[in-house]
C-alpha positions in Angstrom: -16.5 -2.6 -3.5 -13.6 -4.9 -4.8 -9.8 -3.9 -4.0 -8.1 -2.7 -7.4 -4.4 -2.0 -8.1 -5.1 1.5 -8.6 -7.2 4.2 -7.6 -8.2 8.2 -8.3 -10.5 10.0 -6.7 -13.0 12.3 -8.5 -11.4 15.6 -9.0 -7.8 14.4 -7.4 -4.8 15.5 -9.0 -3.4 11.8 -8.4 -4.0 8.2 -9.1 -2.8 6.2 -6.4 -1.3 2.4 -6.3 0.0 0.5 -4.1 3.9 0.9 -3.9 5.7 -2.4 -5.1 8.0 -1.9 -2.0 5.0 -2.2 0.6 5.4 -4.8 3.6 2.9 -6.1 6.5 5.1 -4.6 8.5 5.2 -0.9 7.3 1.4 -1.1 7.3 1.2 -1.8 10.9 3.9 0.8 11.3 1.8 2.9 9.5 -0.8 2.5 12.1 -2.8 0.1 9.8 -4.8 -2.4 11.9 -5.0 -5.6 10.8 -9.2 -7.0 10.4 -10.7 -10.6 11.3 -10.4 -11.7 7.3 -6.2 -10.5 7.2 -7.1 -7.1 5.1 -5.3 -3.8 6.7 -7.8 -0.9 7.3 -6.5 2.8 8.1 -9.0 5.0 9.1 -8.6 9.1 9.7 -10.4 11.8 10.3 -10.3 14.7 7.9 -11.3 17.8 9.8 -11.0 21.6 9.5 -10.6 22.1 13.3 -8.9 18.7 15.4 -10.8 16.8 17.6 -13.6 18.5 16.5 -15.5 15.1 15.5 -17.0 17.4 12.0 -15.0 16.2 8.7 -14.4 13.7 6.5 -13.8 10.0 7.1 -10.4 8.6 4.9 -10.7 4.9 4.9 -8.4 3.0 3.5 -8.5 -1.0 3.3 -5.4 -3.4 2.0 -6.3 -7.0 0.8 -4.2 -9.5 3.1 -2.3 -10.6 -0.1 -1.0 -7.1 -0.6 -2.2 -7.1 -4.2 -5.3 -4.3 -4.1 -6.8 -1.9 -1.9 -9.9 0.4 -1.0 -9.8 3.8 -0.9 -13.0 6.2 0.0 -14.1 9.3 1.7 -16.9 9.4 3.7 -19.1 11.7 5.9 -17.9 10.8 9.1 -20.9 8.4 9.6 -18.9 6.4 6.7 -22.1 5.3 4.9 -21.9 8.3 2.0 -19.2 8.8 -0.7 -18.2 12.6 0.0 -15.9 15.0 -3.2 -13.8 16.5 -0.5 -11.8 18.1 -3.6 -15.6 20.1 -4.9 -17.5 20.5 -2.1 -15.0 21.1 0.9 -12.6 23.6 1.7 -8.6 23.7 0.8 -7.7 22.9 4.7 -9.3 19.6 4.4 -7.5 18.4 1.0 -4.7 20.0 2.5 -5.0 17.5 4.9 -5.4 14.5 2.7 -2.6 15.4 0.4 -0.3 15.2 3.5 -1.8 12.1 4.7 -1.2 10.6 1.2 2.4 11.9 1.2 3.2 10.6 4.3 2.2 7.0 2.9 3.8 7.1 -0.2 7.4 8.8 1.8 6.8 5.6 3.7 6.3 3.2 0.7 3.1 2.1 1.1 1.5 4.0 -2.2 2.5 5.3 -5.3 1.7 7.9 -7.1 0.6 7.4 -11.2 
C-alpha cells in the first residue's frame, strides 16, 4: 500500500489528512514510534472489553517526510482488512472516533 495525502475508510463518516501543522515531534508525543526506514507507525487496539486481546487492530503509518500516510484496520492478527463501521458494534467505532479526535485535537490529522 502506498502512503496518500488523504484517506476514508469504507462506511466512515470522515476523510482524513494529514494536518498541515503536524511535526516529528507531536508524533512521538502522540506515542508514534519511529521504524528502521524513518516512517512513524501507531498501532491500537480497538476492543469492546480492555485488555481483552479480541478487537480490531488501528494501524496507522507516517512517511518520514511527513507528506502521506497509511491508515487500516485489521483483525488483530493485522493480515485482514476488517469494516469496523458494518460489521462491528457502536462501542468499537466509538472507540475509533475518539482515537481519531484525539489526533486531530493534537494536530496530527484533519478532517475533510
Amino acid at each position: 500500500m502506498a502512503f496518500v495525502t488523504e484517506k476514508h475508510l469504507d462506511d466512515c463518516k470522515y476523510t482524513y489528512v494529514l494536518a498541515p501543522t503536524v511535526k516529528k515531534f507531536t508524533l512521538k508525543d502522540n506515542t508514534f514510534i519511529q521504524t528502521k526506514v524513518g516512517s512513524y507507525e501507531f498501532k491500537r487496539m480497538l476492543e469492546e472489553v480492555p485488555n481483552s486481546g479480541s478487537g480490531f487492530l488501528l494501524k496507522i503509518i507516517i512517511s518520514p517526510d511527513l507528506t502521506g500516510f497509511k491508515m487500516s484496520i485489521t483483525d488483530k492478527s493485522g493480515l485482514r482488512n476488517v469494516n469496523i463501521f458494518k460489521n462491528a458494534s457502536s462501542i468499537i467505532q466509538e472507540k475509533f472516533y475518539f482515537q481519531m479526535d484525539v489526533l486531530i485535537d493534537r494536530g496530527v490529522f484533519a478532517t475533510k
